[in-house]
C-alpha positions as CSV (number, residue, x, y, z in Angstrom):
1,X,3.7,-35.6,21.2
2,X,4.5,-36.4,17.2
3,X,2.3,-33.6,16.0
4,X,3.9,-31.5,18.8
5,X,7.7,-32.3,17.9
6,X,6.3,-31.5,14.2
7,X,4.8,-28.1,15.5
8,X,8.3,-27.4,17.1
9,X,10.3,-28.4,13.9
10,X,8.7,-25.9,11.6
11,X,9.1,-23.4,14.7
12,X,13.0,-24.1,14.8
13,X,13.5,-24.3,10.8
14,X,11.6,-20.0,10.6
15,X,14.2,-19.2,13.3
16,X,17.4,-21.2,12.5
17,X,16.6,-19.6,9.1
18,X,15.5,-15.9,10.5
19,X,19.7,-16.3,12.5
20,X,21.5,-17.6,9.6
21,X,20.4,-14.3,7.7
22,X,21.7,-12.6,10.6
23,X,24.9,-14.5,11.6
24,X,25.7,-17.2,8.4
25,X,24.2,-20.4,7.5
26,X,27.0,-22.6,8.8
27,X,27.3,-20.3,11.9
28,X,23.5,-20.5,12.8
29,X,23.9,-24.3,13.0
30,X,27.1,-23.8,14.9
31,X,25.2,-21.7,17.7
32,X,22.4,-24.1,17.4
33,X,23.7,-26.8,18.2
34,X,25.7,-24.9,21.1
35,X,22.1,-24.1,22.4
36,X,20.9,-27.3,21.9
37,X,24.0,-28.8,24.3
38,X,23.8,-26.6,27.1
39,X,20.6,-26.8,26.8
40,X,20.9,-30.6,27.3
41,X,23.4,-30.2,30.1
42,X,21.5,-28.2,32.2
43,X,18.2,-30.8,31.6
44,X,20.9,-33.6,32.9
45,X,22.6,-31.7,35.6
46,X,19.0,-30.7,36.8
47,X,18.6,-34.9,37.4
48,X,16.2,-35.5,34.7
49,X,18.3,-38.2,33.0
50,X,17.3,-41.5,33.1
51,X,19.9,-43.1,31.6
52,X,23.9,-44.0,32.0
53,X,26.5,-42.7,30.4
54,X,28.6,-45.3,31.8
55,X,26.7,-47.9,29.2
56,X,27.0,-45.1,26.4
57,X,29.7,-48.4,25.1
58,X,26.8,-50.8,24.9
59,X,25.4,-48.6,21.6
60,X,26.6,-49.5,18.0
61,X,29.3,-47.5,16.8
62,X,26.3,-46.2,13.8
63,X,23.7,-44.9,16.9
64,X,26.8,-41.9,17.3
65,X,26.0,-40.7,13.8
66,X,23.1,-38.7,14.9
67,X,25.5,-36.1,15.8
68,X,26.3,-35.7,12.2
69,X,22.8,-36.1,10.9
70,X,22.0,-33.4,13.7
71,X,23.8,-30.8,12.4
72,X,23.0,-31.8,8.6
73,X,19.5,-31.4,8.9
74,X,19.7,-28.2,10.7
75,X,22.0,-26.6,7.9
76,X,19.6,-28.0,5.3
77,X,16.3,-27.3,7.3
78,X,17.8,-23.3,7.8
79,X,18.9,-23.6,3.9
80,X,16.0,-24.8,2.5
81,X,13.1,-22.7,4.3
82,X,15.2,-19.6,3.0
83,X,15.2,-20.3,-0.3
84,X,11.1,-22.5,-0.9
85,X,9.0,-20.7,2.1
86,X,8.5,-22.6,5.5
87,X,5.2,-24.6,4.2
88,X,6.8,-25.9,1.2
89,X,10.2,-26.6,2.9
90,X,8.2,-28.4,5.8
91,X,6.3,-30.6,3.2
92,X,9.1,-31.6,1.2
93,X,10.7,-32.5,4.7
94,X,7.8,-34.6,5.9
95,X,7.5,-36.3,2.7
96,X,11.5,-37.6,3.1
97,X,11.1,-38.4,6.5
98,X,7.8,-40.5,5.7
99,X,9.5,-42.4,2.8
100,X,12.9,-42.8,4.6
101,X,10.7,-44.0,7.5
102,X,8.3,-46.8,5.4
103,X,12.0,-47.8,4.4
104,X,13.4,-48.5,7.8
105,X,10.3,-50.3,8.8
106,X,10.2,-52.3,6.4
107,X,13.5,-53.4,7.0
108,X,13.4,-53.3,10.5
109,X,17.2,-51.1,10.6
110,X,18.6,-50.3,13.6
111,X,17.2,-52.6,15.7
112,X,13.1,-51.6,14.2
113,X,10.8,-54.1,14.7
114,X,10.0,-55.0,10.7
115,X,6.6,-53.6,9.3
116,X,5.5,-54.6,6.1
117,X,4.5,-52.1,3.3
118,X,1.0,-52.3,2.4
119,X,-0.8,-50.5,-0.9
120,X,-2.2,-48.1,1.7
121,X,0.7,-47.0,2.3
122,X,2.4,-46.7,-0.7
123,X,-0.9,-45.0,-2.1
124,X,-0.1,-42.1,1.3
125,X,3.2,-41.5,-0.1
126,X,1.8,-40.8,-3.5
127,X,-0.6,-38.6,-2.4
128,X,1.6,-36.9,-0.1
129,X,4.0,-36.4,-2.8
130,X,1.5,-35.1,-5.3
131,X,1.1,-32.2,-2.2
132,X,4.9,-31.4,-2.1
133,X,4.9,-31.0,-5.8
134,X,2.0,-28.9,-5.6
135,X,3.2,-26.9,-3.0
136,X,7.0,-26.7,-4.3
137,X,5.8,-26.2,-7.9
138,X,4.5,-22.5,-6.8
């Protein structure tokens, strides 16, 4: 399902990027993120929910920043594959998700079960970084 979601990500970035040079950069994430709602509605209305709004109270007031962070990355995503190319955009991406990830793990943030940083996998990230700069160094 991760290396599908990842499939799908490099998908949406071509064509949020393909609509901004049709339509705008901030107005391709506007119409995204439209899609993406009723898109969400009509999963919910058609009873494939499984939670409560009713408890939507119960989450700290920092879980509602995803919202912000939502349309953020799909500004920047749309922004950046324009400019670098879809495999080096997707790489640099990656690589800041997987060092923003070891971070949060080893941390344990929002509620993350703490998982400590091994030499394996600071020696990943170096690697994977000597890829990005490959890639991004044309």
């Amino acid at each position: 399902m991760a290396a599908l979601s990842g499939l799908l990500m490099a998908l949406q970035g071509s064509l949020n990027s393909a609509l901004s040079k049709a339509v705008g950069l901030l107005e391709a994430t506007f119409i995204v993120q439209v899609v993406g709602s009723i898109t969400g509605l009509g999963l919910l209305l058609a009873g494939l929910g499984e939670g409560s709004f009713a408890k939507f109270r119960e989450a700290p007031w920092y879980t509602y920043l995803g919202g912000l962070l939502g349309v953020a990355i799909v500004y920047l995503v749309a922004s950046s594959i324009s400019k670098v190319g879809v495999a080096s955009a997707t790489t640099a991406i990656i690589l800041g998700q997987v060092i923003t990830a070891a971070i949060v793990d080893y941390f344990g943030w929002f509620t993350v079960e703490p998982v400590p940083f091994s030499l394996w996998k600071g020696l990943g990230i170096l690697l994977m970084a000597g890829g990005a700069w490959l890639l991004l160094s044309r």
